[in-house]
TORGU-931342 format. One line per field, with one value per residue (C-alpha): residue number from 1; residue in three letters; y, x, z. Coordinates in steps of 0.001 Angstrom, whole numbers, always signed. Layout:
<rs>
k = (NUM | ...)
r = (ALA | ...)
c2 = (Y | ...)
c1 = (X | ...)
c3 = (Z | ...)
</rs>
This chain:
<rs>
k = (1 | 2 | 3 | 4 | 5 | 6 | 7 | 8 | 9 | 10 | 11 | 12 | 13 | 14 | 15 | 16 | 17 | 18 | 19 | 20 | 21 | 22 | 23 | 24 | 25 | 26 | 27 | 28 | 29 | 30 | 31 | 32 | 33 | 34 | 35 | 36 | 37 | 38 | 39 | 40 | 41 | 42 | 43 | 44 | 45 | 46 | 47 | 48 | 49 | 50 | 51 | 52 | 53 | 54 | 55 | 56 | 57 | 58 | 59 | 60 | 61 | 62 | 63 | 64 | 65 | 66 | 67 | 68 | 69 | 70 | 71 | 72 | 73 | 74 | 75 | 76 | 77 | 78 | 79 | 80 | 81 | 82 | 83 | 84 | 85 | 86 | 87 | 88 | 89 | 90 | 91 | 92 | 93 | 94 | 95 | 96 | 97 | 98 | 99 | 100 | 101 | 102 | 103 | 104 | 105 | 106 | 107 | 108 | 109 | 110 | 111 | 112 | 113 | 114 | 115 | 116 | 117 | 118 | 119 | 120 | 121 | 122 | 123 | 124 | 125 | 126 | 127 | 128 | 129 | 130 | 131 | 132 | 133 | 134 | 135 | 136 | 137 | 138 | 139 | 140 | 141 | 142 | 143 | 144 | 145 | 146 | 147 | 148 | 149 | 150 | 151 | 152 | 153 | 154 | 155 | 156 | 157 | 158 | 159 | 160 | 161 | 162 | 163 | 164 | 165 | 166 | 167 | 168 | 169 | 170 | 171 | 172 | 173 | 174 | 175 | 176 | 177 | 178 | 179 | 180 | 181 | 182 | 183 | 184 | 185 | 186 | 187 | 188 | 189 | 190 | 191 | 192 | 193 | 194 | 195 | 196 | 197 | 198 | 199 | 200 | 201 | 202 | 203 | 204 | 205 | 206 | 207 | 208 | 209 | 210 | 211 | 212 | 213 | 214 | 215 | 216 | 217 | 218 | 219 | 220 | 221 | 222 | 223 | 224 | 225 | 226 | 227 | 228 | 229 | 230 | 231 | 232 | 233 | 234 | 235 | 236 | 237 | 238 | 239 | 240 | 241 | 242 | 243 | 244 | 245 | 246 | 247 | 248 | 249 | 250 | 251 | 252 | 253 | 254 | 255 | 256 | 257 | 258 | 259 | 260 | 261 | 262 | 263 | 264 | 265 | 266 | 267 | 268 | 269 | 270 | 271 | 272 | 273 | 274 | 275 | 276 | 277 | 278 | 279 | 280 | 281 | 282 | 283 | 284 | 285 | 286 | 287 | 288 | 289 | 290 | 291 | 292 | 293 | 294 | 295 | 296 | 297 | 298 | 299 | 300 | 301 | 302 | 303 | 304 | 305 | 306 | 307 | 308 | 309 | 310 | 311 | 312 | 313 | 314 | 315 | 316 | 317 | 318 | 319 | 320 | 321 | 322 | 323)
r = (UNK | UNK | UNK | UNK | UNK | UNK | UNK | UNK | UNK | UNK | UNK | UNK | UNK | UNK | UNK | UNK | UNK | UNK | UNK | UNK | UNK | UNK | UNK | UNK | UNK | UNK | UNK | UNK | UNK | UNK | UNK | UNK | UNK | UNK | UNK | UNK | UNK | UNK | UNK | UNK | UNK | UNK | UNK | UNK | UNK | UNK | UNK | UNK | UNK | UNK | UNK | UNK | UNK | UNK | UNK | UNK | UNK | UNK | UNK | UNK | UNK | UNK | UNK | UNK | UNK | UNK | UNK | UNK | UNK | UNK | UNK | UNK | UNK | UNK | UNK | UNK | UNK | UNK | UNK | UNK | UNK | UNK | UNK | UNK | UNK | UNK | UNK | UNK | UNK | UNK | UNK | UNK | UNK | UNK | UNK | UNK | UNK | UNK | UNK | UNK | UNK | UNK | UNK | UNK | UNK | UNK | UNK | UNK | UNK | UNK | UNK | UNK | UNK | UNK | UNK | UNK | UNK | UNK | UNK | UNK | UNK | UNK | UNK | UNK | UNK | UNK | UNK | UNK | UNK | UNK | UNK | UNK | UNK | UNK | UNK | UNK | UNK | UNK | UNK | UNK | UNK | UNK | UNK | UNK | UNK | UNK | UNK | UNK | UNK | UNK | UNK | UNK | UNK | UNK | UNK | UNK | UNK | UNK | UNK | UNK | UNK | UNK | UNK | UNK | UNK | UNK | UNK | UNK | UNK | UNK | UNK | UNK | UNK | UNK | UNK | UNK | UNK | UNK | UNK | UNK | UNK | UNK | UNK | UNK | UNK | UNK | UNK | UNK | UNK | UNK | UNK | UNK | UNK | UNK | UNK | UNK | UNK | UNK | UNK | UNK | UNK | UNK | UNK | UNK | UNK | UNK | UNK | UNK | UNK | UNK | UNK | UNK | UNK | UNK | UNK | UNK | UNK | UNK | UNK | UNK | UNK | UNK | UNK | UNK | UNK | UNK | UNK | UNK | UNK | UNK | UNK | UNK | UNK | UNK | UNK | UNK | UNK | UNK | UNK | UNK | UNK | UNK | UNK | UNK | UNK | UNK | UNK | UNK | UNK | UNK | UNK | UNK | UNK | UNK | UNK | UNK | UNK | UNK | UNK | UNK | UNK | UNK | UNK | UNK | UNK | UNK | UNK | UNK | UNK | UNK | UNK | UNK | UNK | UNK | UNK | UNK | UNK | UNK | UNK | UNK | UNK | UNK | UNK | UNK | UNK | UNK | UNK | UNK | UNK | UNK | UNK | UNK | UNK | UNK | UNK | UNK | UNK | UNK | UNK | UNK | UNK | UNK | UNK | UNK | UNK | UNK | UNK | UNK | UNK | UNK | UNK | UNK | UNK | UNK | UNK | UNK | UNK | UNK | UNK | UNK | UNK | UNK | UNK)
c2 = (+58498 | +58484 | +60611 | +61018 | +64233 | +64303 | +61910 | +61626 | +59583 | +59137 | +56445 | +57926 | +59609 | +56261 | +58333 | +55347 | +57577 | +60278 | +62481 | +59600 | +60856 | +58828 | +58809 | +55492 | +55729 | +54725 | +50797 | +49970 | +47465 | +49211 | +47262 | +48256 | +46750 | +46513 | +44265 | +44489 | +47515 | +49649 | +51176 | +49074 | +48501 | +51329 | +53722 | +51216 | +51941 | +55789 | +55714 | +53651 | +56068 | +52710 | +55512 | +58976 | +60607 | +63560 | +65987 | +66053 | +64634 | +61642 | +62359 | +60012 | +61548 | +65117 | +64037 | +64110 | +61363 | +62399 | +60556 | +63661 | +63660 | +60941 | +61092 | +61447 | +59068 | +56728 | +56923 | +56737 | +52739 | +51818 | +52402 | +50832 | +46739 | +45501 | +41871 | +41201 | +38452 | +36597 | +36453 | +38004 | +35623 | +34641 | +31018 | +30337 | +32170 | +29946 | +31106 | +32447 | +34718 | +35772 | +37273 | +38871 | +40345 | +44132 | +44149 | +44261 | +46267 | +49022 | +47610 | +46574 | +43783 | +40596 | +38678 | +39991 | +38121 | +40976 | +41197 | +36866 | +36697 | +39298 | +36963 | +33907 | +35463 | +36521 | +33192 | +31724 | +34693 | +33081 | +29564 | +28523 | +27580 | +24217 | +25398 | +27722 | +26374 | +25303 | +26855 | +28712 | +26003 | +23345 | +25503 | +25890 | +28790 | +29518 | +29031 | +31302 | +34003 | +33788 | +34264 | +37595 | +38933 | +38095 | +39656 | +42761 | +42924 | +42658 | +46335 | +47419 | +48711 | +50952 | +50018 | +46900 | +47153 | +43712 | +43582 | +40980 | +38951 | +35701 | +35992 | +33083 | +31167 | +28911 | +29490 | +27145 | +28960 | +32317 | +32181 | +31387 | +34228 | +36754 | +35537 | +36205 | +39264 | +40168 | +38698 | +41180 | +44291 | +43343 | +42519 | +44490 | +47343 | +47755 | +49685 | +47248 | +47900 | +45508 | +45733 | +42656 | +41792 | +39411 | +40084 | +37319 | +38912 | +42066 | +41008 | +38616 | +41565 | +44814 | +47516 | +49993 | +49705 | +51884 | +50621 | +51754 | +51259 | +52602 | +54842 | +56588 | +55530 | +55203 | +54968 | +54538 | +53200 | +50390 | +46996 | +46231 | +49071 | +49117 | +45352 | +44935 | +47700 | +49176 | +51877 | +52423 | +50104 | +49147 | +48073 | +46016 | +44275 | +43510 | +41146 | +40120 | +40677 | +38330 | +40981 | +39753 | +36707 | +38271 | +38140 | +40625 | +40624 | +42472 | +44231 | +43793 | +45190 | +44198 | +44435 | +44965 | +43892 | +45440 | +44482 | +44573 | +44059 | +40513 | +39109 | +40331 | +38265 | +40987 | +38695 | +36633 | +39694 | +41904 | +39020 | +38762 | +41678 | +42694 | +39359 | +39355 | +36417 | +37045 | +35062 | +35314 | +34839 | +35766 | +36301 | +36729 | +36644 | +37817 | +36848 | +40061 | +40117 | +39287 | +39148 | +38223 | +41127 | +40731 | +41519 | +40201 | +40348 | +39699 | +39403 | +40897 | +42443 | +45634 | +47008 | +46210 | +48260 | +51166 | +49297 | +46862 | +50448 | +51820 | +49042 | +48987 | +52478 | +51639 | +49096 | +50841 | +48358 | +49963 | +48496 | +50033 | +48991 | +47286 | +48414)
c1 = (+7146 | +9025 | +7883 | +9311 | +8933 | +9378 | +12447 | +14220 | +17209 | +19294 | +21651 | +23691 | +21413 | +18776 | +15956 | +14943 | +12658 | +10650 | +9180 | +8068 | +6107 | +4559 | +4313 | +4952 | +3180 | +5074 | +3846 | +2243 | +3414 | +4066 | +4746 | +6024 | +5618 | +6133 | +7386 | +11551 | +12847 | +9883 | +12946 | +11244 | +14462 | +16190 | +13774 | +14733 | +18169 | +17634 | +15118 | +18111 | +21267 | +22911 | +22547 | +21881 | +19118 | +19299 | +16773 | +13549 | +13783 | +13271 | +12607 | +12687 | +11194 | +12021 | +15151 | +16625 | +18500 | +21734 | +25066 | +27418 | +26138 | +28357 | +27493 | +23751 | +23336 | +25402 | +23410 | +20039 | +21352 | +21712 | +17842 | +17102 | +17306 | +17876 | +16870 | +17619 | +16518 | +20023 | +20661 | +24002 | +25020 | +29097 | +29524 | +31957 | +29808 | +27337 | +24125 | +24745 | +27933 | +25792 | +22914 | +26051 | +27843 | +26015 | +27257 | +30561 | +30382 | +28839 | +32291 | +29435 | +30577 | +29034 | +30562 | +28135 | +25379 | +23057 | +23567 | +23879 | +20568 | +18789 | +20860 | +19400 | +16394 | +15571 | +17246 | +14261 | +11576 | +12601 | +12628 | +16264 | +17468 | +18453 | +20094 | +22448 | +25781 | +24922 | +26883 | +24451 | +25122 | +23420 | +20229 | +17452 | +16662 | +13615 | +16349 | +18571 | +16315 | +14923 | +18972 | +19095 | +15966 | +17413 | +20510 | +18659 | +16878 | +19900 | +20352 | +16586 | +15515 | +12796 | +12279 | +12858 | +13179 | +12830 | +14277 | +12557 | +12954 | +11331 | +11359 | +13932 | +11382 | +8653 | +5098 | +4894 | +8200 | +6822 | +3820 | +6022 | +8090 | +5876 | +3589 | +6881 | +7444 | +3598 | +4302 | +7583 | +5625 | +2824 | +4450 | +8240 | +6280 | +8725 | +7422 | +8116 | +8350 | +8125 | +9866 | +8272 | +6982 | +4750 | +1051 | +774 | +3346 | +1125 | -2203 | -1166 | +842 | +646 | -1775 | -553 | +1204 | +2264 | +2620 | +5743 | +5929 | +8943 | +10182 | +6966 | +4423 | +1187 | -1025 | -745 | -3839 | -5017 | -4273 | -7669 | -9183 | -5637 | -6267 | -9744 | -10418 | -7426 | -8084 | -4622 | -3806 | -336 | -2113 | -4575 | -1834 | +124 | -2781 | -3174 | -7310 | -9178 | -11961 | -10621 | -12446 | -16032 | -18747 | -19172 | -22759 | -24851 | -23659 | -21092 | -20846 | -18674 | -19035 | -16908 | -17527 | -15221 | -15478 | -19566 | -20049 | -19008 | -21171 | -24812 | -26376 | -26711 | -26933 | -30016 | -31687 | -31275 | -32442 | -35330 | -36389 | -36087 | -37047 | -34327 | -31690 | -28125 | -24873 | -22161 | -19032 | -16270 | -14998 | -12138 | -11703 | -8551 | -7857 | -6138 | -4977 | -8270 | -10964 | -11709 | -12409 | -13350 | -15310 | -17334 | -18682 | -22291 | -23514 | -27358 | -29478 | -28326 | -32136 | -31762 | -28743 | -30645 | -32999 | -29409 | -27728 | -30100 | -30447 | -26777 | -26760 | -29172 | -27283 | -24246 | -22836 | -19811 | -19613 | -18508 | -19505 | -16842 | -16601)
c3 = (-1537 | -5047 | -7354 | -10885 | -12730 | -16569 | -16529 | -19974 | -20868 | -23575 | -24646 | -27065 | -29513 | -28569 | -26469 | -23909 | -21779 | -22685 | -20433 | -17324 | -14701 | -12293 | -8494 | -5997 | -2206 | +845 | +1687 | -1827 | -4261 | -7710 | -10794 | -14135 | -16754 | -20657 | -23675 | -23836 | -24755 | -22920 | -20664 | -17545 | -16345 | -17296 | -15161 | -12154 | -12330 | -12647 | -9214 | -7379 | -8904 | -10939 | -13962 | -14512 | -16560 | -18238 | -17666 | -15140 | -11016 | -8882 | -5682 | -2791 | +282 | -1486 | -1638 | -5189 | -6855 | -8011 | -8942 | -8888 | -4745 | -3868 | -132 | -386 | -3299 | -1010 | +1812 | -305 | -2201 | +1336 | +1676 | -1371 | -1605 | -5227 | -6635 | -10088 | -12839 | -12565 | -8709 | -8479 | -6015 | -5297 | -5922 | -3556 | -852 | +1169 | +2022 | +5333 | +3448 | +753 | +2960 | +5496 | +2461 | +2314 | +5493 | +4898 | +1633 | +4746 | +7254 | +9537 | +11931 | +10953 | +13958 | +16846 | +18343 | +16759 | +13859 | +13228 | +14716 | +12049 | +9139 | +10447 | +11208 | +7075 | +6265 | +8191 | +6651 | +2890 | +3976 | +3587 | +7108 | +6221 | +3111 | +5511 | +4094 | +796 | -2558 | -5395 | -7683 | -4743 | -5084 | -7295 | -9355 | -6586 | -3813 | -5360 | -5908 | -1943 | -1209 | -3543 | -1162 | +2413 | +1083 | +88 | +3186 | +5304 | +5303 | +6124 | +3324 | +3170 | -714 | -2283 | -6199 | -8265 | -12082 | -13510 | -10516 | -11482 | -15071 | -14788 | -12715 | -13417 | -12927 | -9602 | -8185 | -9279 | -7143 | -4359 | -4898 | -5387 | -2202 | -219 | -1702 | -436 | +3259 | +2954 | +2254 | +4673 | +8043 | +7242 | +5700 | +3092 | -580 | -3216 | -7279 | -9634 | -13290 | -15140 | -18880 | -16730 | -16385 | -14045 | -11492 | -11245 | -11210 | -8417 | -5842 | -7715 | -5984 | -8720 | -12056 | -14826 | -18854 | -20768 | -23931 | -26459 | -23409 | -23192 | -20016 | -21582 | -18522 | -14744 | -12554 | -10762 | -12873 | -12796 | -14315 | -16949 | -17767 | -17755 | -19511 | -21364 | -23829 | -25841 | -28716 | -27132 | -23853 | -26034 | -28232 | -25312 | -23458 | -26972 | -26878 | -29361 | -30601 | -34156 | -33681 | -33074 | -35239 | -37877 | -37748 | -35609 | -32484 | -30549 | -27104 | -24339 | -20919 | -17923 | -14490 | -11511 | -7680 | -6827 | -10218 | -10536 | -8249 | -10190 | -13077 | -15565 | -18458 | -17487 | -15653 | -18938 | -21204 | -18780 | -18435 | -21794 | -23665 | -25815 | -27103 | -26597 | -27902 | -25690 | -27755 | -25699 | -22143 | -20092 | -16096 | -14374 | -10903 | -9456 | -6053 | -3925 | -6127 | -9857 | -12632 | -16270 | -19601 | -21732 | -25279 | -26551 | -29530 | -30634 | -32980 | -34043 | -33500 | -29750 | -28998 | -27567 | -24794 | -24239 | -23783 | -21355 | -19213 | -18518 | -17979 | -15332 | -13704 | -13575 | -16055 | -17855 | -21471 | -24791 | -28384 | -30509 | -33576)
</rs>
């Protein structure tokens, strides 16, 4: 487990976190996420020891994160795999050299029969075995970036931490990523975060996620429940919700439908049973993960809102009235 406890950082008199605390469970995919500037990456760098903060703890397996421990911060990068937006790869390394090259940072031999087979072996787990000798600049953006993650799983990681890993990447190659990343956690067992602006990267992997915003972390949850239904302005602006296009007559009241939920015909059943027209005039479904989750607005007479009210109260229908 990493858990951070009221983290603060400054750069120069530029506050970039204030107060985070937020916990990350051994296995589970965490994402972070916020516009630029949120300290997303900044956070990252902290959990991993690439810079200091100045007041508060990260722990990792109770064991603290500190630069001025040379030894033990050592010894806790080597657990930690990093993948970043721009690659990092040496162009006049081939494949094969870039994935081997932790291992020599560590002066681990590179030249036995072992340890080739486990680099060939997570050239083969990203797909690039008959890319072995080819240069960066012979390989696509997608390529590249499956390089950077054999490379940071060369080491065994027991974390794997991704800076905007396939922001550089488009949508097609992003999916591909991202499902790798998934087969990574699944059969290596490795805890993955996420730092992305990307909404798309954590409703597709992300089992947890936290939203930063200005240096503060507004809320942590599941991204379905954060998503679907976010409560804080920030969270709203930043999935850019179109209640500014309802009508401004009569009631508005939207609904949101999680897991069971999605499968039931509330609509028709409630107009139904309660004889009543409704005018649905917005809607939004978000595929997240393994199933799909979403709201919905209607539209009705203002003098129906109690029986509308206490029939979704009945079917355990959780809605709120926009305003």
């Amino acid at each position: 487990m990493i858990q951070i406890k009221h983290v603060k950082k400054k750069f120069n008199n530029i506050e970039v976190l204030k107060d985070i605390s937020l916990n990350i469970d051994d296995g589970e995919i965490f994402g972070i996420i916020g516009q630029s500037g949120a300290g997303k990456s900044t956070l990252l760098r902290c959990i991993n020891g690439l810079e200091s903060y100045d007041s508060g703890t990260i722990l990792v397996d109770d064991q603290e994160v500190n630069i001025r421990d040379k030894k033990n911060l050592r010894n806790l990068q080597k657990r930690m795999g990093m993948i970043f937006q721009s690659f990092n790869l040496l162009e006049r390394l081939d494949v094969y050299q870039n994935v081997a090259l932790p291992l020599k940072f560590w002066n681990i031999k590179t030249n036995t029969k072992e340890t080739q087979k486990k680099i060939m072996n997570l050239i083969r787990l990203v797909g690039l075995e008959d890319k072995l000798h080819a240069k960066p600049r012979e390989l696509s953006g997608g390529q590249k970036q499956r390089v950077a993650i054999a490379r940071a799983l060369v080491l065994d990681p027991e974390f794997l931490l991704c800076d905007e890993a396939t922001s550089a990447l488009d949508p097609e190659i992003t999916k591909e990523i991202l499902a790798l990343l998934q087969r990574i956690n699944k059969e290596l067992g490795i805890t993955i975060i996420v730092v992305t602006h990307q909404m798309e990267v954590v409703k597709q992997i992300c089992q947890k996620v936290a939203f930063l915003s200005d240096g503060r972390m507004l809320a942590a949850g599941s991204p379905e429940h954060l998503f679907v239904w976010p409560k804080e302005t920030e969270i709203r602006n930043f999935l850019r919700e179109e209640s500014d296009k309802l009508p401004t007559s009569g009631v508005n009241i939207k609904l949101f439908f999680f897991g069971e939920g999605n499968h039931k015909p509330i609509v028709t059943q409630m107009a139904r049973e309660l004889g009543k027209d409704f005018n649905i005039c917005w809607a939004k479904l978000e595929d997240f993960r393994e199933d799909v989750y979403g709201s919905l607005v209607l539209n009705f007479d203002e003098k129906d809102l109690e029986d509308v009210c206490s029939f979704l109260d009945k079917n355990n229908v959780t809605w709120e009235v926009i305003e």
